[in-house]
C-alpha positions in Angstrom: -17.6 -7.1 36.1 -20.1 -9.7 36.2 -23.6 -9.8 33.6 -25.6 -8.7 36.8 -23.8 -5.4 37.7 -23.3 -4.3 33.9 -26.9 -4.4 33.5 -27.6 -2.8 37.0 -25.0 -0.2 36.1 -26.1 0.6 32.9 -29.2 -0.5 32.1 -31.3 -1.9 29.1 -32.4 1.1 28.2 -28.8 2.4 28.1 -27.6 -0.2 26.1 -30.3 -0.7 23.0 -32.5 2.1 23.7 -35.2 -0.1 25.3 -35.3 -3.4 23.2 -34.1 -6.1 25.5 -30.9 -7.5 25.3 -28.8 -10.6 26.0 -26.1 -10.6 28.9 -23.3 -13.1 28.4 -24.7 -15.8 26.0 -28.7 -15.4 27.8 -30.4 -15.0 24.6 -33.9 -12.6 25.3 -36.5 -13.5 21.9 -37.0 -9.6 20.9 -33.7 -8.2 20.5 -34.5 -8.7 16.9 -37.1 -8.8 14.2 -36.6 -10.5 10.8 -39.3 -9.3 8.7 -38.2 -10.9 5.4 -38.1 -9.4 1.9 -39.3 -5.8 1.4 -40.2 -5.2 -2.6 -42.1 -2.3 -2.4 -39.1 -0.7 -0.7 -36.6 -2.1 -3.1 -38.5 -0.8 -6.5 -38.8 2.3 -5.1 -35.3 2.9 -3.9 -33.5 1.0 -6.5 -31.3 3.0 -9.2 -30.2 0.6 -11.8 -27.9 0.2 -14.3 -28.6 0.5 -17.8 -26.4 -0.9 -20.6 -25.8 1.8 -23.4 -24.8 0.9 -27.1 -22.3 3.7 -27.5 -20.0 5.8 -25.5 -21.6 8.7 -27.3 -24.9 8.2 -25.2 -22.6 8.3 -21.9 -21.0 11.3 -23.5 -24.2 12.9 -23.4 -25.5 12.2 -20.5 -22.3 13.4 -18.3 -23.2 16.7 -20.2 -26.6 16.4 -19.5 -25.1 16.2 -15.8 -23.4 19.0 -16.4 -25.5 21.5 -17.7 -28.0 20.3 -14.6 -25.2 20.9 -12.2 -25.0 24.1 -13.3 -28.3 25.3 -14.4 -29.1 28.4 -12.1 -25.5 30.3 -13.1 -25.9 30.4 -17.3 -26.6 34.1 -18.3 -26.4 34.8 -14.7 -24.6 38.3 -13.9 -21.3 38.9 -12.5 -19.4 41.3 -11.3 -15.9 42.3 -12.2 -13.7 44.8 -12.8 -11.5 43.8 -15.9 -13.2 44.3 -18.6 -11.5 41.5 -21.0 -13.5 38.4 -21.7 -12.0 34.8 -20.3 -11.6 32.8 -23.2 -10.1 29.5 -23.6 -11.8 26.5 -22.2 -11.6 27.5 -18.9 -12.5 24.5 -17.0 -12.2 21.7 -19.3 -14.2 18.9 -18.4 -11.5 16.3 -16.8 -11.6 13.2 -15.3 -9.2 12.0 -12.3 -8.7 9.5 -10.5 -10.5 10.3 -6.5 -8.6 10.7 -3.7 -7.5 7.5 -2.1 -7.9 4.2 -2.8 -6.7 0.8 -2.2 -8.4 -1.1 -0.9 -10.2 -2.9 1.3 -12.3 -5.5 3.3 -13.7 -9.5 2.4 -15.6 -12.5 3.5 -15.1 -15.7 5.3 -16.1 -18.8 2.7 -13.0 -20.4 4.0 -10.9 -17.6 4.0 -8.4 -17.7 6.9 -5.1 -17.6 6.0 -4.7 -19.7 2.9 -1.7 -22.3 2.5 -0.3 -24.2 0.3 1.6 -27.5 0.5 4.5 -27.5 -1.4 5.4 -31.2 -1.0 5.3 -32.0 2.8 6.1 -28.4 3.7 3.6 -26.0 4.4 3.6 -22.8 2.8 1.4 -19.7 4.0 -0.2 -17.3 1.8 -1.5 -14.0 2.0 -4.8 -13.7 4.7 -7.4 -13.5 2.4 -11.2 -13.5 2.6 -12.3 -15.7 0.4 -10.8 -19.0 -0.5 -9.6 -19.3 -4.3 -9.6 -15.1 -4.2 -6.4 -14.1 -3.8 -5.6 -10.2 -2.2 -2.5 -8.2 -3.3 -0.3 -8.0 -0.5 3.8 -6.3 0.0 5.0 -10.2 0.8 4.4 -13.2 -0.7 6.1 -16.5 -1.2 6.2 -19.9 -3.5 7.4 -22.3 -1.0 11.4 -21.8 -1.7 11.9 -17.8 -2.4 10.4 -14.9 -0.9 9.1 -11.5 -2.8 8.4 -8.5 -0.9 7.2 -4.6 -2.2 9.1 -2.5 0.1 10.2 1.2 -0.6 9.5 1.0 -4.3 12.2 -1.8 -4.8 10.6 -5.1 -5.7 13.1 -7.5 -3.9 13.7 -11.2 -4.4 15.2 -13.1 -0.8 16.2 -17.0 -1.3 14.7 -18.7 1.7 15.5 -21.7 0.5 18.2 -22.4 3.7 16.8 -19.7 6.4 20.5 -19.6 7.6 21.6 -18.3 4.8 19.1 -15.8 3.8 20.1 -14.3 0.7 19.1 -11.2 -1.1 19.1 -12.5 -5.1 17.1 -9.9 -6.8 16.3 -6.1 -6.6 14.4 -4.1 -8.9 13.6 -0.7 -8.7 10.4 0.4 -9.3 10.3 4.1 -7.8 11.6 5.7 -11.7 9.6 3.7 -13.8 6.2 3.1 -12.7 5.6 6.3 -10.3 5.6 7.8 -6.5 3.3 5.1 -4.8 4.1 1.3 -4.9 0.9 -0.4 -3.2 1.4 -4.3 -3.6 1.6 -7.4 -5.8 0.4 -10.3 -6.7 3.0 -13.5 -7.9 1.6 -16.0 -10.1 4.2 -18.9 -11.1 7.2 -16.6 -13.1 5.7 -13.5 -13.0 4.7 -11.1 -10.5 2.0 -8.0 -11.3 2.8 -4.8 -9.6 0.0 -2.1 -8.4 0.7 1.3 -8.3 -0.4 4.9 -8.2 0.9 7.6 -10.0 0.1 11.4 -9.5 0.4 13.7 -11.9 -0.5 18.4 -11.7 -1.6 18.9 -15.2 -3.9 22.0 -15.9 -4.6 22.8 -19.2 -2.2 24.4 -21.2 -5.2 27.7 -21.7 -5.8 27.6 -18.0 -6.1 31.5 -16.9 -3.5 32.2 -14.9 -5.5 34.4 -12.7 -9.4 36.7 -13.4 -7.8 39.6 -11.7 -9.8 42.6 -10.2 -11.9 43.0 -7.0 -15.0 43.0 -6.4 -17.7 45.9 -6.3 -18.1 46.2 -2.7 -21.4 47.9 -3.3 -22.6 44.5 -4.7 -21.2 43.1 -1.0 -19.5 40.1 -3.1 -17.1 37.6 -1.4 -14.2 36.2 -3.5 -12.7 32.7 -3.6 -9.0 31.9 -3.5 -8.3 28.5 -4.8 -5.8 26.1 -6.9 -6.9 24.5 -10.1 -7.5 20.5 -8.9 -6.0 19.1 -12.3 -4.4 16.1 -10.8 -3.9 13.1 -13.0 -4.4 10.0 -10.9 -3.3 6.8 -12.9 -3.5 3.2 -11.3 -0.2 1.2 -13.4 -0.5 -2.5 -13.5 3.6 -3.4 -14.1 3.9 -7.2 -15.0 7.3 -8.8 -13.9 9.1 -11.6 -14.7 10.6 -13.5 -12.4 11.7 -16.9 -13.9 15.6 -15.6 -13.1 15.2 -14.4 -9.3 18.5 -13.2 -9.3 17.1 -10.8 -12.4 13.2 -9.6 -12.1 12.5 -7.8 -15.3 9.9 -5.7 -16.3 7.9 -7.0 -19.2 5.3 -4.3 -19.9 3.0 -1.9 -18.0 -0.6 -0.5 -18.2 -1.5 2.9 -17.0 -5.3 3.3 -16.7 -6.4 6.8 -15.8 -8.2 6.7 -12.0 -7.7 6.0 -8.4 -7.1 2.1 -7.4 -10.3 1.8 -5.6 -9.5 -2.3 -5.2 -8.3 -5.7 -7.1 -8.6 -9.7 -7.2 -7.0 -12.4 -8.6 -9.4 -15.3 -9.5 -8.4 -18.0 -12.1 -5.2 -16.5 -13.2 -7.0 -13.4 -14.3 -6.6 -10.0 -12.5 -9.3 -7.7 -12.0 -8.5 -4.0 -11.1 -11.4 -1.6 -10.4 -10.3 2.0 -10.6 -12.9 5.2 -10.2 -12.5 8.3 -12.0 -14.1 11.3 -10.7 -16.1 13.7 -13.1 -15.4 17.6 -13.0 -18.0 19.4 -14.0 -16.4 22.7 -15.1 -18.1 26.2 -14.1 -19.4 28.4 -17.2 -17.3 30.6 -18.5 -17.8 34.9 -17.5 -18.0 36.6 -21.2 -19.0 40.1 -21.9 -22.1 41.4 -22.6 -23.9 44.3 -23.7 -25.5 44.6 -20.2 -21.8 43.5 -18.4 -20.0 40.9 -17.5 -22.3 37.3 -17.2 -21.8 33.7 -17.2 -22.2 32.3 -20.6 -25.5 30.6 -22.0 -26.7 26.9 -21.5 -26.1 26.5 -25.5 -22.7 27.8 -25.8 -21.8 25.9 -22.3 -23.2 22.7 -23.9 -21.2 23.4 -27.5 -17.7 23.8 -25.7 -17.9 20.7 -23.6 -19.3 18.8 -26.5 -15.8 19.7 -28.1 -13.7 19.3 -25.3 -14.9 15.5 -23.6 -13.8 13.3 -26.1 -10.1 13.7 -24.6 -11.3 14.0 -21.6 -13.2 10.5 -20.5 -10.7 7.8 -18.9 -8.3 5.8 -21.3 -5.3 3.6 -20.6 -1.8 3.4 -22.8 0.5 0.5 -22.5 4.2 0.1 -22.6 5.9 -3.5 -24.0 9.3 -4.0 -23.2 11.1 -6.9 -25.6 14.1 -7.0 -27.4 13.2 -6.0 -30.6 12.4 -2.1 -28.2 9.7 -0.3 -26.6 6.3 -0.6 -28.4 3.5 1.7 -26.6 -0.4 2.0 -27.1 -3.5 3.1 -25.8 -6.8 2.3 -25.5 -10.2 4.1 -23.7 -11.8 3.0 -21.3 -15.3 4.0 -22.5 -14.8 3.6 -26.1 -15.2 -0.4 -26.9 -16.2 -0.8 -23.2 -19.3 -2.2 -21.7 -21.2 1.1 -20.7 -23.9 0.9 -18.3 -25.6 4.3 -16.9 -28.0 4.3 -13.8 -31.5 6.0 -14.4 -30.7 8.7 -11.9 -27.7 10.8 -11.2 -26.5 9.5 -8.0 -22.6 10.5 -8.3 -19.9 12.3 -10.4 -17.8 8.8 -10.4 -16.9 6.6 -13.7 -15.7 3.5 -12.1 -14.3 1.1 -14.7 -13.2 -2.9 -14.0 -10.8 -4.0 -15.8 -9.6 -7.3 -16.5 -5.9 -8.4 -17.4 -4.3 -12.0 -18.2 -0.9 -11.7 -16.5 0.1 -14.7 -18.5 -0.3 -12.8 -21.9 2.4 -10.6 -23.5 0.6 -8.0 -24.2 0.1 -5.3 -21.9 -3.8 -4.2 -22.4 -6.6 -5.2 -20.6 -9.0 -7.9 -22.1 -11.9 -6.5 -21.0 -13.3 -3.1 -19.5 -17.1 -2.6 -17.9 -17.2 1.0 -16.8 -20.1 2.2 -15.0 -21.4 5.6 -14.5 -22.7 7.5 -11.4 -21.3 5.2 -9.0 -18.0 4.1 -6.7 -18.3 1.9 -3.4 -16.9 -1.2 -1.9 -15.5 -4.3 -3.7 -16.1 -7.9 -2.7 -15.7 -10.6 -4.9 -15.9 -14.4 -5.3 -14.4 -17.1 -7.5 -17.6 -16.4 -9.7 -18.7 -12.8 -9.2 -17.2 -9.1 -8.3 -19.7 -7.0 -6.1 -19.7 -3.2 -5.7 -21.9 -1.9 -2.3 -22.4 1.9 -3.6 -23.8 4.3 -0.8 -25.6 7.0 -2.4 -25.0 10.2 -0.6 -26.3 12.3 -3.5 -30.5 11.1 -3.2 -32.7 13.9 -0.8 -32.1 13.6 2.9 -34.9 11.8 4.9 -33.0 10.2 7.4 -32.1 7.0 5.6 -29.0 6.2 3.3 -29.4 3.6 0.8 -26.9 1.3 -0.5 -26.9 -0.4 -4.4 -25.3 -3.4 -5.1 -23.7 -3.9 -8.5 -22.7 -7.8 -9.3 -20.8 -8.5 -11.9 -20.3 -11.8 -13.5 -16.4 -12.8 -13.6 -16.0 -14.4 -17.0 -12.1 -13.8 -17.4 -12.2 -11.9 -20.2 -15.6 -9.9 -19.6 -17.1 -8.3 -16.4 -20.9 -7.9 -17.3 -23.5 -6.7 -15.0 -25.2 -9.4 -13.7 -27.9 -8.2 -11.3 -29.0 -5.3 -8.8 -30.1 -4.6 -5.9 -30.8 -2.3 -3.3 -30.6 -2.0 1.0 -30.5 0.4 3.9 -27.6 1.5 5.5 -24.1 1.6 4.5 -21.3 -1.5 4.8 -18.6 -0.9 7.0 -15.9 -2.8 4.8 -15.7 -6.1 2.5 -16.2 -8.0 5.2 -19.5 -6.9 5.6 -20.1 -8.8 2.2 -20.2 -12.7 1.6 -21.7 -14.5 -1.1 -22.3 -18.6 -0.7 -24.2 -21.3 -2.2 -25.8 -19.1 -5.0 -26.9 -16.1 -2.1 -25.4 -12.8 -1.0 -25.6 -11.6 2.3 -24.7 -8.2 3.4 -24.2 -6.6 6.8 -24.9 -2.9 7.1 -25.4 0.2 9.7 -28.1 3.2 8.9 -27.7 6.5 10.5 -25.6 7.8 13.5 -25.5 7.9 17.3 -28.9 7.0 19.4 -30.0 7.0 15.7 -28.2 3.9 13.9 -29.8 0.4 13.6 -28.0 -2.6 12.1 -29.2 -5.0 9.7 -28.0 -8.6 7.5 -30.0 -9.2 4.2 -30.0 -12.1 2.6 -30.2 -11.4 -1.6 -31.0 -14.1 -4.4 -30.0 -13.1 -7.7 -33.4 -13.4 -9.7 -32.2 -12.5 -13.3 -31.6 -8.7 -13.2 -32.3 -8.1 -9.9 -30.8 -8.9 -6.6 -34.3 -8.9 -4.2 -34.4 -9.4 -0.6 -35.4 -12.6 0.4 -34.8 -12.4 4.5 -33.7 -9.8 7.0 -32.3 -9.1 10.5 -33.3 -5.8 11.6 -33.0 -4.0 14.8 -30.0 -5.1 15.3 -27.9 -3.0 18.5 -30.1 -0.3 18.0 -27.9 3.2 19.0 -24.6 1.3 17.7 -22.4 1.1 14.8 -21.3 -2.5 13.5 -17.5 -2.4 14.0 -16.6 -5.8 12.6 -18.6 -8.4 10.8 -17.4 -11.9 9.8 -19.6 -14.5 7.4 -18.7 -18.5 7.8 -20.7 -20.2 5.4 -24.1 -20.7 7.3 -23.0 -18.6 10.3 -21.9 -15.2 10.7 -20.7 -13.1 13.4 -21.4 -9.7 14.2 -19.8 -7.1 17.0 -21.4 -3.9 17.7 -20.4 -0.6 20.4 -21.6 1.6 22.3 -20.1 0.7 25.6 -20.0 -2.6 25.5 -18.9 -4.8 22.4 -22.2 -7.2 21.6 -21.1 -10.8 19.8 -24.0 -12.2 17.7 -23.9 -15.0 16.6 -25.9 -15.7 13.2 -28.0 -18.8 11.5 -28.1 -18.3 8.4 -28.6 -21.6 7.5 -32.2 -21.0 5.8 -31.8 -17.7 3.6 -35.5 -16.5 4.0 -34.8 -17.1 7.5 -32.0 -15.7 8.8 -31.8 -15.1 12.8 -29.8 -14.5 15.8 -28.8 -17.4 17.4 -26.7 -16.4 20.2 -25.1 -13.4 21.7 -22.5 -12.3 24.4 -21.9 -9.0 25.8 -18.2 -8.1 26.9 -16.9 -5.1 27.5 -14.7 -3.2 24.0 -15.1 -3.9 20.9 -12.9 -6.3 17.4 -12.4 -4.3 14.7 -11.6 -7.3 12.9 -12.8 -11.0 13.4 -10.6 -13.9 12.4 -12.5 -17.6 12.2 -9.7 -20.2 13.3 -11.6 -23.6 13.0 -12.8 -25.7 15.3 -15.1 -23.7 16.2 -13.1 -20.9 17.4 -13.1 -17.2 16.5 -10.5 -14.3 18.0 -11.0 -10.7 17.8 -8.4 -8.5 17.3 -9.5 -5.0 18.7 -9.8 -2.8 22.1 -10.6 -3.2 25.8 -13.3 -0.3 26.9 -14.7 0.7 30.2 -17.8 -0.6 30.3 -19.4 2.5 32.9 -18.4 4.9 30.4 -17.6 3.4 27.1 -13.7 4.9 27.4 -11.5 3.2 24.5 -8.6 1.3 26.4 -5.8 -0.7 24.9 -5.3 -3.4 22.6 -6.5 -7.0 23.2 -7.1 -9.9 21.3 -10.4 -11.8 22.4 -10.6 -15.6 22.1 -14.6 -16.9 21.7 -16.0 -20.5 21.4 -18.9 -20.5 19.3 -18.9 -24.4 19.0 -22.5 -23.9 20.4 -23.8 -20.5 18.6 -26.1 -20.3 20.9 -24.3 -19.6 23.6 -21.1 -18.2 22.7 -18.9 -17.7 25.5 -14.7 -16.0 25.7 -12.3 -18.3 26.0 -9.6 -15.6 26.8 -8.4 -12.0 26.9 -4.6 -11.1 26.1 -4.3 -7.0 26.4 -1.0 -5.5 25.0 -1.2 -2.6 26.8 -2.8 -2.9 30.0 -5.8 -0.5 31.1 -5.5 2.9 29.4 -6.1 3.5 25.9 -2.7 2.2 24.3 -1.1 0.0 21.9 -1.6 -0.2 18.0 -1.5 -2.6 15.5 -2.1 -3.0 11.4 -4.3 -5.7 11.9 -7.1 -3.6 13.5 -7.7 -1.8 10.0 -5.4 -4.4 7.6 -6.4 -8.1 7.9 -3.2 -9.0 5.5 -1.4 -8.3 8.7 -2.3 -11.7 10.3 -1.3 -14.7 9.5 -3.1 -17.8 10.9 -1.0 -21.0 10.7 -3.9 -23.8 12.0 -1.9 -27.3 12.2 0.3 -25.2 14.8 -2.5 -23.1 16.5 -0.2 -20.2 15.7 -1.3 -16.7 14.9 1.1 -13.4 14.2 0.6 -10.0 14.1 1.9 -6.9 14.3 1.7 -4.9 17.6 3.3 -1.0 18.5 2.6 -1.5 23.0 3.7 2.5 22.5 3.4 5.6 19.6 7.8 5.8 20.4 8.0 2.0 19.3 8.4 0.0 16.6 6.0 -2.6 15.9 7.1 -6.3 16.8 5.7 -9.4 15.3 3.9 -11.1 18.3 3.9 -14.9 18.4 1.0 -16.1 19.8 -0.7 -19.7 20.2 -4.6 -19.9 19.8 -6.7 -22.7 21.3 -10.0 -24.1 23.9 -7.1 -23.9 26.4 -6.8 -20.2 25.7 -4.4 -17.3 24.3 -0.6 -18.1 24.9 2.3 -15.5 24.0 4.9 -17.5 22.6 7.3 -14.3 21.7 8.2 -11.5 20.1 10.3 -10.7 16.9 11.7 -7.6 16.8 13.5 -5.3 13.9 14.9 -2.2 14.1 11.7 -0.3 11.7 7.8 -1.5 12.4 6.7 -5.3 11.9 5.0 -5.0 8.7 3.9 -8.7 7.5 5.0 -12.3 8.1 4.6 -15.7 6.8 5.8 -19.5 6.7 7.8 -22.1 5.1 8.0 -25.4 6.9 8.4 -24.5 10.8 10.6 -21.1 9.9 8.5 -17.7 10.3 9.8 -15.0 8.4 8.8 -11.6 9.2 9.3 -8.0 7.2 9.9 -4.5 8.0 11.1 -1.8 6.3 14.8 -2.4 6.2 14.9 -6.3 6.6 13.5 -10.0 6.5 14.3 -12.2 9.9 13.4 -15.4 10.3 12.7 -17.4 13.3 11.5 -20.8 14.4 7.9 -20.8 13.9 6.5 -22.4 17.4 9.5 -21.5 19.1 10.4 -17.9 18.5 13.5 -16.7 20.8 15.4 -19.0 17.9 16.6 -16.7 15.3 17.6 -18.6 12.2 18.2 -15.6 9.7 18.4 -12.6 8.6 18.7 -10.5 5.2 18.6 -7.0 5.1 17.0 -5.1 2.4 19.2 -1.7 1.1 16.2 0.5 0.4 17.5 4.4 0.1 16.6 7.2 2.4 13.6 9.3 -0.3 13.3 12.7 0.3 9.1 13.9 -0.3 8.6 15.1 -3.8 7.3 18.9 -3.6 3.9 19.0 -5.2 3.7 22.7 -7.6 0.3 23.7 -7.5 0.3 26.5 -10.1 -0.8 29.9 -9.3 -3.7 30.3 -7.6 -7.1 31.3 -9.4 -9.4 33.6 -8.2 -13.0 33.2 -8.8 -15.9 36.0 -8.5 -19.2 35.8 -8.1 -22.7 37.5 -8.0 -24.6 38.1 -4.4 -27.7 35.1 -4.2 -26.4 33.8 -7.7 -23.9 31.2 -8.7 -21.7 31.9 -6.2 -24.2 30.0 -3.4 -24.7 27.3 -6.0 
């Protein structure tokens, strides 16, 4: 369907709900505005961070917190029919790790898939965002061995003759460091391990149950539920691996929280984990005049006794030959604390730094924040978290602050912050480059949303706003962004997947420079060089806006003015079809540029196993080369030289890289069959509560 007949059929109106558009590179001059910096807005939206001297003054204010969350129930009445008094502590205040985590998103800087040159061969390494940042990832390499994360086992493959492939090291990893393996880093002789443990522990003086029923003349409702006591711990294993034919553990952190995301940048390792607060209920005691919730003063007195436990710590395990020597450690307590002025979340998210190269197992430094959790990006200087605040009063407008941190290896201070509209879609919405952060973000839903890029300077404290492009797509959601260092690239979708093309070349005066509307949408955005970009993402209908299959979309923006598509492959022809990690994973890809080669992972159907498709990328167009194929999904591939080794569950193949229907080797990797752990959940609690009282809080 021609430019003509998509805007016959649909419309400008239809399309950006009546700001003109741009059909196939024909660039219209008010499809956006870029109204520069916006103070006012920023002072007044802006929550920021505060360093505290102690961790008694964050103490205090997550009671503070609590006693506000729960101001309308103390002394409140309530009705039951037991006459005993609960006593114990009830709800202790706890922190655990949120559910989820791992991680994320990035930004281009140079970031397609890194590689290395060991010698004259070249050596892939994982797709990252940002060149000089590495990403954990479940297979790496060092140019002669390969090390993959695969079923809890931490296996060790000798590539060294492809022919030969040899399996020279297994460790298992499932007993000693918990029930989710998530992925690695190797640097030199030792590899670090990321994991999540989950633990049920209530208190030991949890009631078992407030038994009874409820005076129906009061017209009460009761509440069935478990106690959420989970302990979530993130464990940061170190490995050596100078003997790949024996990978030994050399110590382990635990740090209580979720693994929200980590970086590797100048041989230290920075983990950010998020803890979230539970702000316990008050306690029913009797009274004189029946059964009420205790007071504000007695609530306040028990949680001052019971939070000192309860904050986030970490404790470490050494491994040597002289034994076992373990520790711990808080992560508030000899931390650099930093509150925000208002309440904006029940989240402590801590960043903590390690030296992998050390032999001790705790982290060197720990900044924990309070009020706040979002998404990470980082470069080789600074570590950003984008924080959404979902907690302010409703008015139609979501807000988004930016914490930078400075990465000084063995500190993570605050370094600035700053404030936008809208929300960030992943880390690629983030870039930072030559000294300026831009950001890429979508406020509100449906006929509703608008998009926006700001362009930040870091003025001392603050991160201010020093150019904008608004009113971007209005009535569509960003679905993938990608920043190039003065360019970036944008898709949007409704019904039809918008290109733009960004200058960003002057930072006060960022601006569209070229746009291309196609039918579908690229969830992810790959820059190949030469000016080239592919898409990996979805076909759609352009009449109705109906999701179709998978397709990978080749675009020249040589001239970002008037980007054009080289090429359309489609996995799965015209119905909605076809899968692959790489729409929601960008470790999945791997882009080998001397070769023009790019893999991924594709499932054509839900009954299939994901292949790794071979495909060559250049201004003559997309070209399947072939297919590799295991007997479990695709998972990840990489290079050495002109072999392509790819990874699934059960084994490592590899193939010749431009060529591949010529299977070198193959090594297959003995992971057991694991049955799912039951979870116990305890007996369930039931919780009464007055009509119009507590209860509705």
């Amino acid at each position: 369907m021609g430019a003509d007949q998509i805007r016959s059929t649909l419309g400008t109106n239809a399309l950006y709900g009546g700001q003109s558009t741009t059909f196939y590179g024909v660039k219209d001059t008010d499809t956006v505005v870029n109204p520069g910096s916006n103070p006012t807005y920023q002072q007044d939206q802006a929550n920021p961070l505060q360093p505290v001297a102690s961790a008694q003054q964050l103490r205090d204010w997550v009671i503070q917190n609590s006693v506000t969350d729960w101001s309308d129930w103390f002394g409140q009445p309530a009705s039951r029919v037991t006459p005993e008094t609960v006593t114990g502590t009830g709800g202790v205040m706890t922190t655990g790790g949120a559910a989820g985590g791992g991680g994320g998103g990035g930004a281009a800087g140079g970031g397609v898939a890194p590689s290395t040159d060991s010698g004259s061969t070249p050596v892939s390494g994982t797709n990252t965002q940002v060149a000089g940042v590495d990403e954990a990832d479940i297979l790496k390499t060092d140019g002669q061995y390969l090390y993959s994360l695969t079923g809890g086992h931490f296996f060790v493959i000798d590539g060294r003759n492809p022919s030969q492939l040899a399996l020279v090291g297994n460790l298992d990893l499932g007993a000693d460091i918990g029930n989710s393996v998530i992925a690695f880093y190797l640097m030199g002789d030792r590899a670090v391990v990321l994991s999540q443990s989950f633990q049920f522990a209530p208190p030991a003086d949890w009631p078992t149950m407030l038994v009874g029923a409820v005076d129906p003349a009061v017209g009460i409702g009761g509440c069935l539920c478990w106690p959420a006591f989970y302990k979530t711990q993130t464990v940061v294993t170190t490995i050596d691996v100078s003997d790949r034919t024996a990978p030994t553990i050399l110590h382990e952190t635990k740090l209580d929280g979720s693994l929200v995301d980590s970086r590797v940048v100048d041989g230290r390792l920075y983990t950010v984990v998020d803890n979230s607060l539970y702000f316990p209920q008050p306690l029913l005691v009797d009274t004189p005049a029946g059964t009420a919730y205790e007071s504000e003063a007695d609530y306040r007195s028990r949680l001052t006794s019971d939070l000192t436990g309860a904050l986030p710590g970490y404790t470490t395990t050494e491994f040597g030959a002289g034994g076992t020597v373990e520790g711990s450690g808080s992560l508030v307590d000899g931390a650099s604390l930093y509150l925000p002025e208002t309440m904006n979340g029940q989240e402590l998210l801590t960043i903590a730094a390690f030296d992998p190269a050390a032999d001790t197992a705790n982290p060197v430094g720990v900044t924990t924040i309070a009020g706040s959790t979002g998404v990470v990006y980082a470069s080789t200087s600074s570590l950003y978290i984008a924080s959404t605040d979902y907690y302010s009063p409703w008015d139609g407008t979501l807000n988004t602050q930016i914490y930078k941190f400075a990465l000084n290896g063995d500190s993570v201070p605050l370094d600035g912050v700053g404030t936008v509209q809208g929300t960030v879609l992943n880390q690629f919405s983030m870039d930072e480059h030559n000294g300026y952060f831009r950001i890429a973000t979508t406020n509100g839903w449906g006929s509703g949303a608008n998009n926006a890029v700001y362009v930040m300077a870091d003025t001392g404290e603050n991160l201010d706003v020093v150019g904008s492009i608004t009113n971007l797509s209005p009535g569509e959601q960003i679905r993938s962004v990608r920043f190039d260092g003065d360019t970036g690239y944008v898709t949007t979708f409704l019904q039809t997947d918008p290109l733009f093309t960004l200058d960003l070349s002057d930072p006060t005066h960022p601006d569209v420079a070229g746009e291309l509307i196609i039918p579908g949408f690229s969830s992810y955005l790959q820059t190949l060089g030469n000016g080239l970009v592919v898409g990996v993402g979805r076909d759609a209908d352009p009449m109705t806006g109906a999701v179709l299959g998978l397709q990978l979309s080749l675009f020249d923006v040589s001239d970002p003015a008037n980007p054009k598509q080289l090429d359309v492959f489609s996995f799965s022809g015209e119905s909605w079809g076809g899968s692959s990690d790489a729409e929601w994973d960008h470790h999945a890809i791997s882009w080998f540029p001397d070769v023009g080669v790019l893999t991924l992972p594709v499932s054509v159907s839900w009954d299939q196993p994901a292949t790794l498709e071979v495909m060559h990328l250049g201004t003559d167009g997309i070209k399947q080369l072939g297919e590799i194929g295991h007997d479990s999904p695709v998972m990840r591939s990489l290079r050495i030289g002109d072999q392509l080794f790819s990874m699934s569950a059960s084994e490592i193949k590899a193939n010749n890289l431009t060529d591949p229907s010529v299977q070198t080797g193959e090594v297959n990797l003995p992971v057991p069959i694991t049955q799912p752990i039951p979870v116990d959940f305890g007996p369930p609690v039931v919780i009464f509560a007055t009509a119009g009282g507590p209860a509705a809080a």
